[in-house]
C-alpha positions in Angstrom: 0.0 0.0 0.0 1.5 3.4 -1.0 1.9 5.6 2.0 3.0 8.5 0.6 0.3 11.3 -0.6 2.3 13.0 -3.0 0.8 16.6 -4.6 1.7 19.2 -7.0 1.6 23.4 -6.0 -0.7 25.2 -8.3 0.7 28.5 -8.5 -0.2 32.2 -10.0 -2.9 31.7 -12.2 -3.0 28.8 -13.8 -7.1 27.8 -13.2 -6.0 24.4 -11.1 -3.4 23.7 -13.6 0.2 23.3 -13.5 2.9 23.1 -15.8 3.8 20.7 -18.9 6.7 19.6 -17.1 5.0 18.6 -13.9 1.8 17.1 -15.4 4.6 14.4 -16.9 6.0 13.8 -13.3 2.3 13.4 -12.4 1.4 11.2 -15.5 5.2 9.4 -15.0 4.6 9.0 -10.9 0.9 7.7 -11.6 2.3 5.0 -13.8 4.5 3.8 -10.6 1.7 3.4 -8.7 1.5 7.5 -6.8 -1.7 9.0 -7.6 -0.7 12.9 -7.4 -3.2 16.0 -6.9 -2.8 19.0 -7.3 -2.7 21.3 -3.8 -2.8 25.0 -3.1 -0.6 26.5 -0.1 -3.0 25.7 2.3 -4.3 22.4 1.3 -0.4 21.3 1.0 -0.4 20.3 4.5 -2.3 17.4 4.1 -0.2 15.6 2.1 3.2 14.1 2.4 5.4 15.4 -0.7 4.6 18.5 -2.1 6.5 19.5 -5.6 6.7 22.9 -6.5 7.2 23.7 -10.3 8.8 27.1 -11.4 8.4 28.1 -14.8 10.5 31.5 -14.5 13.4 32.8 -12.5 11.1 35.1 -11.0 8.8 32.8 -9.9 10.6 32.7 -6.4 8.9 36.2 -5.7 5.1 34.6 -5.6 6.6 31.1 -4.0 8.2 33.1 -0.9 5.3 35.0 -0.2 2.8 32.3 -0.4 4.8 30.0 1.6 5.7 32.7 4.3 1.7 33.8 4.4 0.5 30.1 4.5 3.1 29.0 7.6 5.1 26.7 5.3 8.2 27.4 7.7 6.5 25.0 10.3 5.4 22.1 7.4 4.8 18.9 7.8 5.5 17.7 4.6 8.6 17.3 2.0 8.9 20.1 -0.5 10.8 19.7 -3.5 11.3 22.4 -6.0 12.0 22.2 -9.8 11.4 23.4 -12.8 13.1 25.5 -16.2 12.9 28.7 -13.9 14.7 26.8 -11.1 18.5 28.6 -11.1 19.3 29.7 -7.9 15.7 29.1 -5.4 18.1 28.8 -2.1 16.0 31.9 -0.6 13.5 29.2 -0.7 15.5 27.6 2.1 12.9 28.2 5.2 10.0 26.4 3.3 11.4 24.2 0.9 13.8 21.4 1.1 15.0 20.0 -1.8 15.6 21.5 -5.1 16.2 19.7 -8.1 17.9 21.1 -11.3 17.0 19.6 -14.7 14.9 16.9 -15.9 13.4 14.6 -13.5 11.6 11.9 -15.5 12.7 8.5 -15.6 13.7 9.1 -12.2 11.2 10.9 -10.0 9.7 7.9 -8.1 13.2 6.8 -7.3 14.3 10.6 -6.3 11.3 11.2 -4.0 12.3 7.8 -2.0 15.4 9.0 -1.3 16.9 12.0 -2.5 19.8 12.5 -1.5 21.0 9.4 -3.8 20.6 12.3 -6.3 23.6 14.5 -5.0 24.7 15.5 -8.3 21.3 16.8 -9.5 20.0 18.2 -6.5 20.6 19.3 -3.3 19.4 20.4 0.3 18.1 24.2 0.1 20.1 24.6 3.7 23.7 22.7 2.4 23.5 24.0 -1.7 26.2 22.7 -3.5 27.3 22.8 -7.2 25.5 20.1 -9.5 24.7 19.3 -13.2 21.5 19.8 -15.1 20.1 16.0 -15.3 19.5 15.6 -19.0 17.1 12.9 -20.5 18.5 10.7 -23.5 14.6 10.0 -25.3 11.7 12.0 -25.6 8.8 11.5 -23.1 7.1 8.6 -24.4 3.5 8.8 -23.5 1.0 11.1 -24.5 -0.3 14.1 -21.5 -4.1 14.7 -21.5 -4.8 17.8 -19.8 -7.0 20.6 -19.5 -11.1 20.8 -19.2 -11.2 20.0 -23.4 -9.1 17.4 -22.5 -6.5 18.5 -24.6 -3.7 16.2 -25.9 0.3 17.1 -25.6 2.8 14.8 -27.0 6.7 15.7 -26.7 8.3 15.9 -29.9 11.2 18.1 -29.1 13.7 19.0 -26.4 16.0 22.0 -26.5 17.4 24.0 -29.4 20.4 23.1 -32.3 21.0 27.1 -32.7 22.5 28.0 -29.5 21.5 31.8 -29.4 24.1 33.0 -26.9 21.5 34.2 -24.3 19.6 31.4 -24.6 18.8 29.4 -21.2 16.7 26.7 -23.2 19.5 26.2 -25.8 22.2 26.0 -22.8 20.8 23.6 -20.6 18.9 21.1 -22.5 20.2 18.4 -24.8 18.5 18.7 -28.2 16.5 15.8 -29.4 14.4 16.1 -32.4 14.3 16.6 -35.7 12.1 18.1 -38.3 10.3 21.3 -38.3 10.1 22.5 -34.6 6.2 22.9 -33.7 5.3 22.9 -29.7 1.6 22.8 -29.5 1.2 26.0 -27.2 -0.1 24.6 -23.6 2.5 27.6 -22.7 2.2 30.0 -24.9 -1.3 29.9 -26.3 -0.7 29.1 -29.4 1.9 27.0 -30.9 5.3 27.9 -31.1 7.3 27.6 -34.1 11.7 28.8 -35.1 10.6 32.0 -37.0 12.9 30.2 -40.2 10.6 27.4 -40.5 7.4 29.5 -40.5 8.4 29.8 -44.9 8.0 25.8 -44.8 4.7 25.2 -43.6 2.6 23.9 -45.7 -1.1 24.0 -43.8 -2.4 27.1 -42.0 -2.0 28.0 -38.4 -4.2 30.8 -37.5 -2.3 31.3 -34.4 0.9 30.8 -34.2 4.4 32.1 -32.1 7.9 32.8 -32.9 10.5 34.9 -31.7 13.2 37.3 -33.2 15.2 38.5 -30.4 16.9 41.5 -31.1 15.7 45.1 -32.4 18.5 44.7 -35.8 20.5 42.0 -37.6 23.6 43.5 -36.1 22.1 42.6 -32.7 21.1 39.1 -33.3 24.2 38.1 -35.2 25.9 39.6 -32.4 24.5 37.2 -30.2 23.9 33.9 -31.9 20.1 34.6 -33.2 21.0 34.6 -36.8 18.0 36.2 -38.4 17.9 38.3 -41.4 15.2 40.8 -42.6 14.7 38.8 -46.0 14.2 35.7 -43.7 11.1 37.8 -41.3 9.5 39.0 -44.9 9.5 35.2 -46.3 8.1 33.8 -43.0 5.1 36.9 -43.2 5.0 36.5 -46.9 4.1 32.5 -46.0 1.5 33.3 -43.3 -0.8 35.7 -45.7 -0.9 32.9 -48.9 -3.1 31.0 -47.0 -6.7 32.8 -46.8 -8.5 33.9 -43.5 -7.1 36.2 -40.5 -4.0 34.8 -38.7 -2.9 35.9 -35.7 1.7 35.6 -35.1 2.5 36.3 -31.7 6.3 37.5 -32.1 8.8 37.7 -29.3 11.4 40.0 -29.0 14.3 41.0 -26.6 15.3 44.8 -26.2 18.1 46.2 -24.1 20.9 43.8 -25.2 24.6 45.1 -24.4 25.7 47.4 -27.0 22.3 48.1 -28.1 21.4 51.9 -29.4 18.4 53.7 -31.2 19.6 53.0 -34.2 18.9 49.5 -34.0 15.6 50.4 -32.9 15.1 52.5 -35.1 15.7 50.1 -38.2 13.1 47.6 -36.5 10.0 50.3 -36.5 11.4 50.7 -40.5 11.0 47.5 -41.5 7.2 46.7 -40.2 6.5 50.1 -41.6 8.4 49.4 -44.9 6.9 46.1 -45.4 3.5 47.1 -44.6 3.4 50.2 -46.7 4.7 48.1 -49.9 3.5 44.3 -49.7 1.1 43.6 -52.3 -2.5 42.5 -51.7 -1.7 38.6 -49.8 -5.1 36.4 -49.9 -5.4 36.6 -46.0 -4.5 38.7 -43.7 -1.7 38.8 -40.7 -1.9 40.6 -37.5 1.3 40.8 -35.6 1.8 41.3 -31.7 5.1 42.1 -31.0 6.0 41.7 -27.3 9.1 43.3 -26.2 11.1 42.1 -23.2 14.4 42.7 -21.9 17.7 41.1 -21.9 18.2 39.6 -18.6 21.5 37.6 -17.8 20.9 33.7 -17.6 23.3 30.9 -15.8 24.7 29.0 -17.6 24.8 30.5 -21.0 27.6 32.4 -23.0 25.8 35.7 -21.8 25.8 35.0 -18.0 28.7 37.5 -17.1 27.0 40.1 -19.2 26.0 43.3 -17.8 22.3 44.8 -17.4 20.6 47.9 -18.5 17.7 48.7 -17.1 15.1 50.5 -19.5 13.2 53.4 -18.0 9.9 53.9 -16.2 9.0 56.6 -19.2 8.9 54.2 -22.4 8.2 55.6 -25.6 5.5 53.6 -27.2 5.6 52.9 -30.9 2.4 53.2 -32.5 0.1 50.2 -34.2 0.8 50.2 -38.2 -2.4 49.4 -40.1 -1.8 48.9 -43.8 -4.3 49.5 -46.7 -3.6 45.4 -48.1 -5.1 44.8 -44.4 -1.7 43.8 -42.5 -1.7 44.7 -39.4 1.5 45.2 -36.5 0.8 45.8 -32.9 3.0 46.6 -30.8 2.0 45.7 -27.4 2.8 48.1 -24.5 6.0 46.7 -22.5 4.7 44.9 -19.7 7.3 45.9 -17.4 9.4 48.8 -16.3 12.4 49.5 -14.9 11.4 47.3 -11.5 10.4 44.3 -12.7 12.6 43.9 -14.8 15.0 44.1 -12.2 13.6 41.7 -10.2 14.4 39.1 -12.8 17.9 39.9 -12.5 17.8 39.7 -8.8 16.3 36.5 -8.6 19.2 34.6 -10.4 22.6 36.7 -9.5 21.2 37.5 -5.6 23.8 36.0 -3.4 21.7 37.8 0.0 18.9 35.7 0.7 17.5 38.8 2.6 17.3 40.6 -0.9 14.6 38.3 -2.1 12.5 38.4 0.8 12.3 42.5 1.4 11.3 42.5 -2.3 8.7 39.8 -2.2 6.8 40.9 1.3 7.6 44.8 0.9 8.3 45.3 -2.8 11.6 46.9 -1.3 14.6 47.4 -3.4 16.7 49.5 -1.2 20.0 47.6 -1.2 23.0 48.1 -3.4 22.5 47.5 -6.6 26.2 47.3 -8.1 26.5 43.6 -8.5 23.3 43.4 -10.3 24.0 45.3 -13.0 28.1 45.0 -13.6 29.5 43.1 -16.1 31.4 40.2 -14.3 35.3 39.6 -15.2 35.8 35.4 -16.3 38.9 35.5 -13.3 35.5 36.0 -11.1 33.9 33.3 -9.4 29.8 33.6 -9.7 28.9 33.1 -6.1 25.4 33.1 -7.1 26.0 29.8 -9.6 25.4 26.4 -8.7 25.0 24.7 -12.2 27.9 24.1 -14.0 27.6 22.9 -17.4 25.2 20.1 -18.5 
């Protein structure tokens, strides 16, 4: 008889969901015979193992809080912590006790019996220690059903071949996959596609989401995101010769090193360039274009580099409408100067006291110097505990 009741944190806002990643430790742990739930801060303490999943660095901001509102420093239970956004969590230390640092299927039963077997991959949150990102050698095998539609997810890729320098995903996964890359959007909302494949489809995706990364092609050369202009008009040029509306989601990173207005500049000129001249396409394209910031990640070429902050006081640029019916949006930058900084904190904090006055008093008064410097390679990252993969 299984004694353990084993459940998974819902956090933010994810309508009693949770993750991709954690519904295959739930669908992998059911198969060994551990029916897992899903628990909310509160209801954690009637179970035995509680697994918290972080999607994003910044993540640790909402975890703390909850956890120091809901008494989580007097548990009763085992918390485990994992997850892509799982870099540095040992502010987590008075409610959680073990994190875990790359991919856990295959394994997890085994781990949760006993894990400190798993020295290498994880650690206590009170004795941290360096380890290495588990990596998986096959994709997951079984399908995930999830979601009220009872929606169906099946893994056909892991990682990234290009290796943009700044890339987290690229750095710490192992790629396995071939073909054109399509993830069916239980993150995103649509599914996500490499912006250079988007000229090879061959069926219609009326939503769909791909990233450029980088305001010029003198800013994504520079950092490994090799993406031309001719390349973004063949991918739009594909999405309007198929008839109806579509709707491409495209992500983009601003405030790179070395970045200037002039790189902006020739971004805003080529939406409005290709809008103002395209020729009438059977359907038409709307274009979101989500900016956010360059933020150092561990364990990527780009983890020394330094940060700018971008200002409070943005300068908006405004929505393009063309008479052919193309459409580019540029959605309002969702955050300013302070959130963006709390990204940064939350993977190169070395004082645990740093997360906590900013997650329970939104408090940033502390220096700020290491935050923002560029770090020398003679300089040991105090704040890194994954070294290489």
């Amino acid at each position: 008889m299984c004694t353990k009741k084993i459940a998974f944190l819902k956090v933010k806002n994810r309508n009693n969901s949770v993750s991709i990643g954690a519904l295959v430790l739930m669908d992998e742990l059911s198969r060994c015979g551990y029916p897992v739930e899903i628990c909310d801060y509160k209801t954690a303490f009637n179970y035995t193992h509680v697994l918290v999943s972080m999607t994003a660095t910044d993540d640790i901001y909402d975890i703390f809080r909850q956890c120091h509102k809901n008494n989580w420093e007097n548990r009763t239970f085992t918390a485990f912590v994992g997850g892509f956004g799982c870099q540095n969590p040992v502010a987590l230390s008075g409610f959680i006790d073990y994190a875990f640092f790359g991919r856990a299927d295959g394994i997890i039963a085994d781990y949760l019996n006993d894990p400190e077997k798993y020295y290498e991959h994880s650690f206590k949150l009170t004795a941290p220690h360096l380890v290495t990102l588990r990596q998986v050698e096959k994709l997951y095998p079984y399908p995930i059903i999830y979601g009220a539609n009872k929606s169906r997810w099946v893994e056909k890729f892991i990682g990234c071949p290009y290796r943009c320098k700044f890339c987290h995903y690229s750095h710490n996964r192992n790629y396995i996959g071939d073909g054109i890359y399509i993830n069916n959007g239980i993150s995103t909302g649509s599914p996500e596609i490499m912006l250079k494949d988007i000229c090879n489809l061959t069926e219609k995706l009326g939503r769909l989401t791909a990233a450029l990364d980088g305001y010029s092609e003198r800013l994504r050369f520079l950092f490994g995101k090799k993406i031309t202009w001719d390349m973004v008009e063949d991918a739009i040029d594909t999405l309007a010769s198929f008839k109806g509306n579509t709707y491409f989601k495209l992500y983009n990173i601003c405030n790179f090193p070395t970045e200037t207005e002039d790189d902006e500049k020739e971004f805003i000129d080529f939406f409005d360039d290709y809008t103002s001249h395209t020729k009438k396409a059977d359907g038409i394209v709307k274009i979101d274009i989500f900016n956010t910031a360059f933020r150092p990640s561990l364990n990527t070429p780009m983890e020394r580099s330094p940060v700018r902050l971008y200002p409070e006081a943005r300068r908006e640029n405004p929505d393009i409408v063309s008479q052919n019916g193309f459409v580019v949006k540029y959605t309002h930058l969702a955050k300013g100067a302070k959130e963006h900084l709390k990204d940064v904190v939350s993977i190169r904090y070395c004082d645990k006291a740093h997360i906590e006055k900013i997650a329970l008093h939104d408090n940033f008064d502390f220096d700020l110097t290491d935050y923002l410097r560029e770090y020398p390679e003679s300089e040991e990252l105090n704040f890194k505990f994954i070294q290489g993969k």
